[in-house]
C-alpha positions as CSV (number, residue, x, y, z in Angstrom):
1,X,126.5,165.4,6.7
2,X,129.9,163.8,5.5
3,X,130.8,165.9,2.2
4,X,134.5,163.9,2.2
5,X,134.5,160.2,2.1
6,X,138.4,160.4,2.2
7,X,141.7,161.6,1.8
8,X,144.5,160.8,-1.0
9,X,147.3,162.7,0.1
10,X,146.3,166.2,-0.5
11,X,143.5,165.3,-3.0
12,X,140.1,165.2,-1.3
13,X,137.3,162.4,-2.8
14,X,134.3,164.0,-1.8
15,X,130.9,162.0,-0.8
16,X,128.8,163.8,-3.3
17,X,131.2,162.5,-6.3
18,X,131.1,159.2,-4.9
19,X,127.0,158.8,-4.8
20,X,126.9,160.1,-8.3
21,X,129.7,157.6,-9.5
22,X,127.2,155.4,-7.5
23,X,124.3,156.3,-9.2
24,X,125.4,156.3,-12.7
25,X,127.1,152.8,-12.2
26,X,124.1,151.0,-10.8
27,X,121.7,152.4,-12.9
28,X,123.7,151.5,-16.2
29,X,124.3,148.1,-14.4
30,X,120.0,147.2,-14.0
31,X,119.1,148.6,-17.3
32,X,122.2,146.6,-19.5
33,X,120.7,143.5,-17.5
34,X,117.5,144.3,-18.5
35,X,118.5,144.8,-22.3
36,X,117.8,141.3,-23.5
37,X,113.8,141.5,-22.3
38,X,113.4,144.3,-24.1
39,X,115.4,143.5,-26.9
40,X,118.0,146.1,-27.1
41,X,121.3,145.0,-28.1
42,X,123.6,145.6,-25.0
43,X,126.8,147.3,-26.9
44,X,124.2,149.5,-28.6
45,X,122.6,150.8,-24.9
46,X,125.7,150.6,-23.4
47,X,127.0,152.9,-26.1
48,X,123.8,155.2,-25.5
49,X,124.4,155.2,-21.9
50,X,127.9,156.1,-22.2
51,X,126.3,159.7,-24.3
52,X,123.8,160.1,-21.3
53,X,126.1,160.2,-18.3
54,X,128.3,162.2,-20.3
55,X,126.1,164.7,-21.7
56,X,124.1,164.5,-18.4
57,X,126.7,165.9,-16.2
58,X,127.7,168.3,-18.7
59,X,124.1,169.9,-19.0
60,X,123.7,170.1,-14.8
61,X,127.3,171.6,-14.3
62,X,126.1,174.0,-17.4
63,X,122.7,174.7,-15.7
64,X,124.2,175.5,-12.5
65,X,127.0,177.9,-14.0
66,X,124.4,179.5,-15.6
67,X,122.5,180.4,-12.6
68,X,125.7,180.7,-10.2
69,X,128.0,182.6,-12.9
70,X,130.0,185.0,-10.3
71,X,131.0,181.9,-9.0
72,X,132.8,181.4,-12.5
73,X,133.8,185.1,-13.6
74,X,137.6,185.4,-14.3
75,X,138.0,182.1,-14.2
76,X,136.0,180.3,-16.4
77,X,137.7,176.8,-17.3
78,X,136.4,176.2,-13.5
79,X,133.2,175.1,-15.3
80,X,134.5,172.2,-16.7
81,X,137.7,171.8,-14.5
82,X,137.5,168.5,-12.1
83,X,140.7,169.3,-10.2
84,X,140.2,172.7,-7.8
85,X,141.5,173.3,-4.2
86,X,142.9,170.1,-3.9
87,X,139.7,168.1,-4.7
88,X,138.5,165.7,-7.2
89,X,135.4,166.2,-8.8
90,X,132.7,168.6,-10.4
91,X,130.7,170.8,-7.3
92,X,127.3,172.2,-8.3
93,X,125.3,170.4,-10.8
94,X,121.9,171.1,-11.3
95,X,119.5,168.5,-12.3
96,X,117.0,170.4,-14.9
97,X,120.2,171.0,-17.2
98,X,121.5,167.4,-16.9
99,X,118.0,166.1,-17.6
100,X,117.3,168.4,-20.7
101,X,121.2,167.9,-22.1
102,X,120.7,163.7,-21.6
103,X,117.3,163.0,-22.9
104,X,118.3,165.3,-26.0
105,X,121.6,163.8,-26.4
106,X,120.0,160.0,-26.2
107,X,117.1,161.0,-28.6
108,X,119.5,161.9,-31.0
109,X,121.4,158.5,-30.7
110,X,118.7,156.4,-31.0
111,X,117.7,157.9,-34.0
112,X,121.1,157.8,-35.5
113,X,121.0,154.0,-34.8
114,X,117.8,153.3,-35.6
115,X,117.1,152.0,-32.2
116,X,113.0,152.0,-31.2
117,X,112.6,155.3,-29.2
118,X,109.9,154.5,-26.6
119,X,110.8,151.1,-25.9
120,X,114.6,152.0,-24.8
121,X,113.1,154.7,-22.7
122,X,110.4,151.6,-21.1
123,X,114.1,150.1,-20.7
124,X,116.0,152.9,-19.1
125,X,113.0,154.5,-16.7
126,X,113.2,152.4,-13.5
127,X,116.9,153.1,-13.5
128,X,116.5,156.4,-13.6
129,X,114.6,156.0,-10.0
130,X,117.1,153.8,-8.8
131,X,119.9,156.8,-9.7
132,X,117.5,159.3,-8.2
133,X,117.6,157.1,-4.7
134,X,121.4,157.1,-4.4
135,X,122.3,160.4,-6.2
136,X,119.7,162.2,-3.4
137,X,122.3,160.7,-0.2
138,X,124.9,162.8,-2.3
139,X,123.2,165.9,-1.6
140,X,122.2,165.1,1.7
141,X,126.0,164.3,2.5
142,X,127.0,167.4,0.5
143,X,124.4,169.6,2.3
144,X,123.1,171.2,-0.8
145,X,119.5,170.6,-2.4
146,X,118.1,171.6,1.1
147,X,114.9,172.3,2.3
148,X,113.1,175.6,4.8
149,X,113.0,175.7,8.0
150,X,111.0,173.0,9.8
151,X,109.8,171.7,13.5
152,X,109.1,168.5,13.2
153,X,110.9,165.4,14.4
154,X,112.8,164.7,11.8
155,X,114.2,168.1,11.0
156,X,118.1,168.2,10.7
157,X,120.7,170.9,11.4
158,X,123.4,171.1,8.7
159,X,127.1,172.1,9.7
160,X,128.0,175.8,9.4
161,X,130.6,175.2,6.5
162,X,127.9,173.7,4.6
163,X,125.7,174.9,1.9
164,X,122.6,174.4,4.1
165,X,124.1,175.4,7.3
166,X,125.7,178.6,5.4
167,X,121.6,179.7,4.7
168,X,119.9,178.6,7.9
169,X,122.7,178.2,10.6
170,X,122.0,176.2,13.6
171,X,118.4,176.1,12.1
172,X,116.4,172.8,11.6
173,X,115.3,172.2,8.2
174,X,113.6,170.0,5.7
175,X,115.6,167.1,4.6
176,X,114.2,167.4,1.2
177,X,117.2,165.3,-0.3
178,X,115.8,162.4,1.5
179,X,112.4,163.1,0.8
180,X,113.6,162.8,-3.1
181,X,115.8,160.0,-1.6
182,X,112.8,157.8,-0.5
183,X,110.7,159.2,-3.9
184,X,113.4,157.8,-6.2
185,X,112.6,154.3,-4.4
186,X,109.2,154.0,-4.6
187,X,109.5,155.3,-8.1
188,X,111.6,152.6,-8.9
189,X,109.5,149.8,-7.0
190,X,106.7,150.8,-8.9
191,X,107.4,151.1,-12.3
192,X,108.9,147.6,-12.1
193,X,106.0,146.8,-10.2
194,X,103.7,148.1,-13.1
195,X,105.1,146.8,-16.1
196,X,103.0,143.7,-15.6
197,X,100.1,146.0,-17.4
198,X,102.7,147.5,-19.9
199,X,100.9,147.1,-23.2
200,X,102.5,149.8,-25.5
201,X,106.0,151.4,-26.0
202,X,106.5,154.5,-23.4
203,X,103.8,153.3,-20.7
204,X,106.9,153.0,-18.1
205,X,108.5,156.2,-19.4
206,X,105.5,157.7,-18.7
207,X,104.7,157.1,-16.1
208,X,108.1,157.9,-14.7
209,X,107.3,161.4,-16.0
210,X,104.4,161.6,-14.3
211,X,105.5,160.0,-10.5
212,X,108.4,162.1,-10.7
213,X,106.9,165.6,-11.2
214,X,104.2,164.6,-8.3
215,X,107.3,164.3,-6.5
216,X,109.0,167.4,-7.7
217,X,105.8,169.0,-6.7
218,X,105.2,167.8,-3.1
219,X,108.8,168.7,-2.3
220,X,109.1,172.1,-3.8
221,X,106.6,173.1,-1.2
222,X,109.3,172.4,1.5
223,X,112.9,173.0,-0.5
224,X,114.5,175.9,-0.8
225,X,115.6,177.7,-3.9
226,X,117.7,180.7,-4.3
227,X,116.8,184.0,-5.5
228,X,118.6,183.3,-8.6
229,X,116.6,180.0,-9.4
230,X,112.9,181.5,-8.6
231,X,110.8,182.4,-11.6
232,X,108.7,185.4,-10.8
233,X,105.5,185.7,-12.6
């Protein structure tokens, strides 16, 4: 765990921030050099992606505040506000609500600009895997998105001071961010990999859905959710 890459005088520039800049960056990167093949024009994506990210990180820090709102009471413009205790950067975002704010927010763009639907989201879906891969270090370095207590070999032991290690001190636990990690890559590998037998628009999309929540699922058995984020039937 490494939650700050560095300091700038006072200001810290956490690891977390840095993965997600990461993240963003390189998948906006593979799917505007992808544009051409699918024939999206690249100011028009780059336009779209611009709305994602944006909307994106609003919807998880939303999410999260939502869930975690004592965090926030009294002193709400913390929500939105990038510069607290001497650090750079949003912490707590929660992916659900950056999902569910993105995919709305680029729906509606597309359909303003008359762009076709399913074949963008063919266009975008490997990057979204390869944003999964690096975003997932972030939370490993951050020590949040953690998993339950574990014995086997790999097991890790997060830091007192850090959201893991704050839950299950000096315990060993799941390193579910790098199980999603390692997911996010083989997600990406293979929907590249299977757009040789891509015959309609939204096969890749698709199928992103689908090896994504197979992932989701194996890994919930093993992460750990608080209270707060448990739906009780």
């Amino acid at each position: 765990m490494h939650p700050v890459l560095l300091h700038l005088g006072p200001l810290e520039i956490r690891s977390y921030g840095v993965m997600l800049a990461a993240a963003f960056a390189s998948a906006a990167y593979f799917a505007m050099w992808r544009a051409e093949k699918f024939g999206v024009p690249k100011e028009a994506l780059g336009n779209l992606l611009t709305w994602v990210v944006v909307s994106g990180v609003l919807g998880a820090r939303f999410f999260y505040a939502a869930f975690h709102w004592d965090e926030f009471r009294g002193h709400a413009w913390d929500v939105v506000n990038p510069f607290q205790g001497g650090r750079i950067g949003i912490a707590g975002l929660t992916w659900y609500g950056g999902l569910i704010l993105a995919t709305g927010a680029g729906i509606l763009y597309l359909r303003a600009r008359k762009l076709p639907l399913w074949r963008t989201m063919d266009l975008i879906a490997p990057s979204v895997g390869l944003g999964i891969f690096l975003g997932r270090i972030g939370c490993f370095l951050n020590g949040c998105c953690f998993g339950r207590p574990s014995e086997l070999p790999w097991a890790v032991v997060f830091p007192p001071e850090s959201p893991a290690g704050s839950v299950f001190p000096g315990v060993s636990i799941h390193p579910t961010q790098l199980y999603m990690s390692l997911y996010g890559l083989i997600i990406f590998g293979t929907l590249l990999w299977a757009e040789r037998f891509r015959r309609w628009d939204g096969f890749t999309f698709w199928l992103l859905v689908m090896l994504y929540a197979s992932a989701r699922f194996l890994v919930d058995f093993v992460r750990y959710y608080e209270e707060s984020m448990q739906v009780h039937l």
